[in-house]
C-alpha positions as CSV (number, residue, x, y, z in Angstrom):
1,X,0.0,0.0,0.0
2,X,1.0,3.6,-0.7
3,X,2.1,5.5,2.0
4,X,-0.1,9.5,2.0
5,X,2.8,11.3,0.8
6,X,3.8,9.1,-2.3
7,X,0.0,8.8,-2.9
8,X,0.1,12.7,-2.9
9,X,3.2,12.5,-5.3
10,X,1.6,10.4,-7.7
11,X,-1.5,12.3,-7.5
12,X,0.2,15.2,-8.5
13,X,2.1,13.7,-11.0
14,X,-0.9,12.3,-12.8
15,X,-2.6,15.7,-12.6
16,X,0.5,17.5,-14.3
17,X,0.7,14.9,-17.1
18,X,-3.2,15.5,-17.7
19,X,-2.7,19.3,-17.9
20,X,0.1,18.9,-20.7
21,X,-1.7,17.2,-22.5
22,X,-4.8,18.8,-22.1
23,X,-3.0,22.2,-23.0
24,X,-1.2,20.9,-25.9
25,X,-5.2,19.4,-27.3
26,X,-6.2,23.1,-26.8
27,X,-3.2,24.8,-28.1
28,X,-3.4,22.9,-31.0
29,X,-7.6,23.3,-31.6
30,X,-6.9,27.1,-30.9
31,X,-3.9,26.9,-34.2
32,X,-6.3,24.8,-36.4
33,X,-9.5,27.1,-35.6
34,X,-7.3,30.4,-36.6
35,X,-6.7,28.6,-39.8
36,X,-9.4,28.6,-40.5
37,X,-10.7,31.9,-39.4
38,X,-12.8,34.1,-42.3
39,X,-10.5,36.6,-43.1
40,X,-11.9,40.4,-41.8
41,X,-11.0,43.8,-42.7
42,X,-9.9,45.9,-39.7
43,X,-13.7,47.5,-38.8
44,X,-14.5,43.5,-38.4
45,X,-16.8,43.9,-41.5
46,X,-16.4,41.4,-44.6
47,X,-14.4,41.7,-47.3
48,X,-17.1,41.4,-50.0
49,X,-20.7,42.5,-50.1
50,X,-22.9,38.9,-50.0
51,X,-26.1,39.1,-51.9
52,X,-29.2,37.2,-50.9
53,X,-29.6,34.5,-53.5
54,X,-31.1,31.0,-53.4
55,X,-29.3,28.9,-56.0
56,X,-29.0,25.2,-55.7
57,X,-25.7,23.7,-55.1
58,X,-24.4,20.3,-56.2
59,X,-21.3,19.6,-53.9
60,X,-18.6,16.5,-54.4
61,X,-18.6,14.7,-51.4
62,X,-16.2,11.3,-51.1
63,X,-19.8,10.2,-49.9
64,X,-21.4,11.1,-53.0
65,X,-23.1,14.2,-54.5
66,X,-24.9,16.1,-51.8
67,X,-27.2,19.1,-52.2
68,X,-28.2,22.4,-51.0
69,X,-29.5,25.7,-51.7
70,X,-27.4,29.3,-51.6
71,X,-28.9,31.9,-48.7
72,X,-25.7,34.4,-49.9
73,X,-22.8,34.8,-52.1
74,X,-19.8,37.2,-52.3
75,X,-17.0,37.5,-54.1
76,X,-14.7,35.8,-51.4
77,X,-17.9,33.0,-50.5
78,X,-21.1,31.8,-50.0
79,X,-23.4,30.4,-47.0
80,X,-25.0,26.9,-48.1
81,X,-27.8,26.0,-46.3
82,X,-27.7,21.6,-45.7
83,X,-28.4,19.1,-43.2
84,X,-26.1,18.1,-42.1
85,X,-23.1,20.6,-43.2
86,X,-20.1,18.9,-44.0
87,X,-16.8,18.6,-41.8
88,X,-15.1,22.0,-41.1
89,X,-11.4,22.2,-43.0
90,X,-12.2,20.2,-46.2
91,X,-12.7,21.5,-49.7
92,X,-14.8,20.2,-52.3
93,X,-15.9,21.3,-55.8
94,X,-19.1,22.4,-56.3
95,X,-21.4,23.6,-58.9
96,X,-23.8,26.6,-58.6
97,X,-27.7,26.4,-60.3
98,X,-27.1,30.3,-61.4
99,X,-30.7,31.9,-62.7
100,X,-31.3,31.1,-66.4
101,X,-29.6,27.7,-66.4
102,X,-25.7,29.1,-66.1
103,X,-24.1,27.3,-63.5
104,X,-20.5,28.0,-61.9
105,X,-17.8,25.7,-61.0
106,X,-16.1,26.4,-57.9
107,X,-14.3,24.8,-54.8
108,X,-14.2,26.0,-51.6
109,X,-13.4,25.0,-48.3
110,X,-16.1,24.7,-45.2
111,X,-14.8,27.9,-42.6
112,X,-17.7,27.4,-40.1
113,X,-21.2,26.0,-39.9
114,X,-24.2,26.1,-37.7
115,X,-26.5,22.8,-36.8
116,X,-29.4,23.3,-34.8
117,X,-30.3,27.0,-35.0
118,X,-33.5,28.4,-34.7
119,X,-35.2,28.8,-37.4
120,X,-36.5,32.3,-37.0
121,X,-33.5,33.8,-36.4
122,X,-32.2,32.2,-40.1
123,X,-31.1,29.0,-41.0
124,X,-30.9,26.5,-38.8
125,X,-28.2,24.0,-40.9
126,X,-26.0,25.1,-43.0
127,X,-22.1,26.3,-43.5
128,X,-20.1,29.0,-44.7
129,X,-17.6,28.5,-47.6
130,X,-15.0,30.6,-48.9
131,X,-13.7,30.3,-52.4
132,X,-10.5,28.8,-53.2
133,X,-10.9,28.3,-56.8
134,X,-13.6,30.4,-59.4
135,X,-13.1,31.4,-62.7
136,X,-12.8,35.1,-63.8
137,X,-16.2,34.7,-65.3
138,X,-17.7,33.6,-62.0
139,X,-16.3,36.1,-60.0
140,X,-17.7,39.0,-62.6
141,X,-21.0,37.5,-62.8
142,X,-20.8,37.8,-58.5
143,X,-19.9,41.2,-59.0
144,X,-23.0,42.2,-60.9
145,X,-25.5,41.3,-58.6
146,X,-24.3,44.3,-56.9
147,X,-26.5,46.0,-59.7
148,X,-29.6,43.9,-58.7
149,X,-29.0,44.7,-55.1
150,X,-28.0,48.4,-54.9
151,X,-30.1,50.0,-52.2
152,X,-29.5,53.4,-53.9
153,X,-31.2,52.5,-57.2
């Protein structure tokens, strides 16, 4: 049997190890969540304007093709409403149902998501994606909604 002050020791020891590796866990959730941080201009404001659009989106899954439907869209991204949003990190191609049967071809990568909201409040699945690959084409045709949605018009 241990005698109090070893069973103190080793009490303390096994507390100490926990806390390494507890703060090593976190340290390393904290890197990988600033990775993947939506970048911010320095008011805390977006880079891009996002319109309100609902185009259907066709995404490339290793699962298989899953579906959803736009809520937004800038230049740098776009919120995609599904149930359930996929894992936070990856990047998939996807293709955009744009109005009068254009569609884009993009990938981007999942920066954050939301399951569960309420419903009232917006949507209650869904995820935000930023672009890491459109076409010139695409990113113009993003720019001119700005025309359709110009509250000084």
């Amino acid at each position: 049997m241990l005698r109090p002050p070893l069973y103190v020791l080793l009490v303390a020891v096994v507390f100490f190890l926990f806390w390494v590796a507890w703060r090593r866990l976190a340290g390393g959730r904290l890197q990988q969540m600033q990775k993947l941080a939506v970048p911010v201009d320095a008011e805390g404001a977006r880079g891009a304007p996002r319109f309100p659009v609902q185009w259907a989106v066709a995404i490339g899954t290793p699962g298989g093709l899953r579906q959803g439907v736009t809520r937004n869209i800038s230049q740098g991204g776009m919120f995609v409403e599904m149930d359930p949003p996929l894992p936070l990190g990856q990047t998939y191609p996807m293709t955009i149902g744009v109005s009068g049967g254009r569609t884009m071809q993009v990938e981007a990568r999942v920066v954050w998501s939301i399951s569960g909201g309420v419903p009232a409040r917006g949507p209650a699945f869904g995820m935000g994606v930023m672009f890491t690959s459109i076409s010139e084409p695409d990113l113009a045709l993003v720019a001119t909604l700005d025309h359709f949605f110009d509250e000084d018009a």
